[in-house]
C-alpha positions in Angstrom: 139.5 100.9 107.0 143.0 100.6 108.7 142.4 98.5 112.1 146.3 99.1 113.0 146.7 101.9 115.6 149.0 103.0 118.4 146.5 104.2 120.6 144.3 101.0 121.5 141.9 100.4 124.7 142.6 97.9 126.6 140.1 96.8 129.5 138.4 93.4 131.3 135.1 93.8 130.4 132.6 92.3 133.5 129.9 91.5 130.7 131.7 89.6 128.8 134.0 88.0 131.0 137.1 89.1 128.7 140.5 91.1 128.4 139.4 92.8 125.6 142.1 95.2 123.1 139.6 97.9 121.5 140.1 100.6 118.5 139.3 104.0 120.3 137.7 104.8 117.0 134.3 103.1 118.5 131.8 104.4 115.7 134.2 102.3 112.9 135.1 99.6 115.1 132.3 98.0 117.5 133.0 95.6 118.5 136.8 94.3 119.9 139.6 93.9 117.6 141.0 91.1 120.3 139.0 89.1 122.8 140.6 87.1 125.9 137.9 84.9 127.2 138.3 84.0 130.8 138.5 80.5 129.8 141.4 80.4 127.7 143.5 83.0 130.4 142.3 81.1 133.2 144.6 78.3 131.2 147.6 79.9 131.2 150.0 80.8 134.1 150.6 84.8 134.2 153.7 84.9 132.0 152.2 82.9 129.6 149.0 85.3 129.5 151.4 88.5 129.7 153.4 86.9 126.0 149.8 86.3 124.5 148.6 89.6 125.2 151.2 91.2 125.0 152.2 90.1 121.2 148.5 90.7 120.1 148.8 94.8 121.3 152.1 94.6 119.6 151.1 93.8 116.4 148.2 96.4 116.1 150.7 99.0 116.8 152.5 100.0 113.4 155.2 102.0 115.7 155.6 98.4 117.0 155.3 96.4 113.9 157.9 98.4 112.4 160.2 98.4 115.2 159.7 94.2 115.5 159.4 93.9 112.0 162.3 91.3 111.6 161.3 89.0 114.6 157.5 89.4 113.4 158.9 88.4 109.6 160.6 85.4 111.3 157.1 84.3 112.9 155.3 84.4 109.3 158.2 82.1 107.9 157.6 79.3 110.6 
């Protein structure tokens, strides 16, 4: 079971009160491979929110991972 993916879903979902990053394969993955909570974006100013998301779609992407993969290598050696 391979979570990465270059299609993802991303949506606020009402229920739970959460930006939440979803596989589009829903009958493998059920619940959200990411999950935003209000609380912890209500914390942040907007372009701190847009780099925390933003990172998180990133690396689920293999396209993306591959095309960042010497920044994201640099992250894993900190």
């Amino acid at each position: 079971m391979n979570v990465l993916t270059d299609s993802l879903i991303t949506r606020y979902d009402e229920r739970l009160r959460s930006l939440v990053i979803e596989h589009p394969d829903k009958r493998e993955f059920t619940t959200p491979l990411v999950q935003v909570r209000e609380e912890t974006f209500a914390q942040m100013n907007f372009d701190e929110c847009a780099k925390f998301v933003g990172a998180r779609l990133l690396l689920l992407m293999p396209s993306m991972r591959e095309h960042f993969k010497e920044e994201i290598g640099q992250m894993q050696d900190r």
